[in-house]
C-alpha positions in Angstrom: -12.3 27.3 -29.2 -12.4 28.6 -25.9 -15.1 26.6 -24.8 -13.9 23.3 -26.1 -10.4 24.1 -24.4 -12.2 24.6 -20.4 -13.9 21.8 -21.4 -10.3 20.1 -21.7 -8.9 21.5 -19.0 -12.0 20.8 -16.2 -11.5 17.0 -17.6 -7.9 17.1 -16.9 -8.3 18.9 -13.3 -11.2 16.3 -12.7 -8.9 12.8 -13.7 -6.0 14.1 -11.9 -8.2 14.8 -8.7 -9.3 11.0 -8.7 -5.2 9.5 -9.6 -4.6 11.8 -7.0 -7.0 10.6 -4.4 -5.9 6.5 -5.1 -9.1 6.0 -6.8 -9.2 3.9 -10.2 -11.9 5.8 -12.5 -15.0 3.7 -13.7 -13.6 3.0 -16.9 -10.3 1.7 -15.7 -12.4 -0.9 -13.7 -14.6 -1.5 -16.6 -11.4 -2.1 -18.2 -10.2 -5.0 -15.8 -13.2 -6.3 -15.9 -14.8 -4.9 -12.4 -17.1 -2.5 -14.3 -20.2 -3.4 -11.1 -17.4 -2.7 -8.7 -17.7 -0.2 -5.6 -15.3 2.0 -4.6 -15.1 2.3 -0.9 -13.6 5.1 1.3 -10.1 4.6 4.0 -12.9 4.7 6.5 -15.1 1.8 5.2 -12.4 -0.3 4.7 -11.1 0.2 8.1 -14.3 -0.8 9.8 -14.4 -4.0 8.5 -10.8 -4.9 8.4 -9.8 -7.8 10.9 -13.3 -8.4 11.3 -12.3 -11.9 9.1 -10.2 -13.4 11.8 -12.3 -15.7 13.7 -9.3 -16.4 16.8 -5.6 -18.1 17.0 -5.0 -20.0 19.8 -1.6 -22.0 20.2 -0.6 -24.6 23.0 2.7 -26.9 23.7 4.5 -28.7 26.6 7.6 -30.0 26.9 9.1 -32.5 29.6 12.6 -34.0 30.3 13.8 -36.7 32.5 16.2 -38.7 33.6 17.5 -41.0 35.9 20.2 -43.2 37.7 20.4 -45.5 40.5 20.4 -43.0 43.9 19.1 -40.0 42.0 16.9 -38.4 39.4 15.4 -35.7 38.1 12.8 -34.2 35.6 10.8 -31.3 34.4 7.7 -30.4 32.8 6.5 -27.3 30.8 3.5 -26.0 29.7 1.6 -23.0 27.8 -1.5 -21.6 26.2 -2.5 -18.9 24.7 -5.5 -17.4 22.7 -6.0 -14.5 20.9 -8.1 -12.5 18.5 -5.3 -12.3 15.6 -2.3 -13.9 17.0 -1.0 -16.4 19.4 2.0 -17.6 19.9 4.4 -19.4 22.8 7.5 -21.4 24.0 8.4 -24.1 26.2 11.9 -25.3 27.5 12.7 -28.3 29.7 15.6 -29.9 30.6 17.3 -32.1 32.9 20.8 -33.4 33.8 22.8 -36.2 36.5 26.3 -35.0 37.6 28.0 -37.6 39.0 31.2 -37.4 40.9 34.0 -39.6 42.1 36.4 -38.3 44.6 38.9 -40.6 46.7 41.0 -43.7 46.4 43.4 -42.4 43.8 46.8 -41.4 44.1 46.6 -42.3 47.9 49.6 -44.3 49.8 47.8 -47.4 51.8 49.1 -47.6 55.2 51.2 -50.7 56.2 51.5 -51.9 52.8 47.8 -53.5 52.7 45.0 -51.7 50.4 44.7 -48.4 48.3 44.4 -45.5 49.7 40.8 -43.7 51.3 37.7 -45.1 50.1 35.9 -44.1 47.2 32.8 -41.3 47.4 30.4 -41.0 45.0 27.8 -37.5 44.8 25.2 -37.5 42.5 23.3 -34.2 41.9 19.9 -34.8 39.9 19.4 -31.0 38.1 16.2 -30.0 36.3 14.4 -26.6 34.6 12.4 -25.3 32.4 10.4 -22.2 31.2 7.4 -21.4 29.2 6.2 -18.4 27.6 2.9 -17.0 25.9 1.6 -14.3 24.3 -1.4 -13.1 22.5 -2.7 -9.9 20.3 -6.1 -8.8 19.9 
């Protein structure tokens, strides 16, 4: 009786170590049908981790433009990036007329005759833009 109960006990202490250590006994695998299957250690598995990725790369460009008659303006963006794992990146352009009319309203004309001070026009042609990249290895 004795012997058959260490006999339990060393089983016990020896299923527990290997639920304990994260790995599946051969019968569970045999079970799900991986019976041929090897268990490899932490440190196996982290030498060949990653080592699937073959590269990213990623690339864009933006532009904007515009344009009136005594002005213009425009702007052109561009990035690329490579990496082992990831790349990634962002482009922005913009661009924008501001036109302004200043004079000839609300004036008085002198001596009865015409409006008031002539008419100005300013025209500012604004443009911008940013890029960003990044990679991981």
């Amino acid at each position: 009786m004795r012997v058959c109960l260490l006999g339990l006990l060393v089983a016990v202490m020896a299923v527990s170590q290997s639920s304990a250590a994260g790995v599946p006994s051969q019968a569970t695998l045999a079970d799900m049908g991986l019976a041929g299957l090897a268990v490899m250690s932490d440190d196996e598995a982290l030498a060949v981790r990653g080592f699937g990725y073959r590269s990213a790369s990623a690339a864009g460009q933006s532009w904007a433009s515009v344009a009136v008659q005594g002005g213009s303006a425009g702007s052109e963006n561009s990035y690329n990036a490579k990496g082992k794992k990831v790349a990634k990146g962002h482009t922005l352009s913009f661009a924008a007329i501001e036109v302004e009319h200043g004079g000839g309203h609300g004036s008085k004309g002198k001596g009865g005759h015409g409006g008031g001070k002539p008419k100005s026009v300013s025209i500012k042609a604004i443009s911008g833009g940013s890029s960003y990249a990044s990679n991981r290895n």
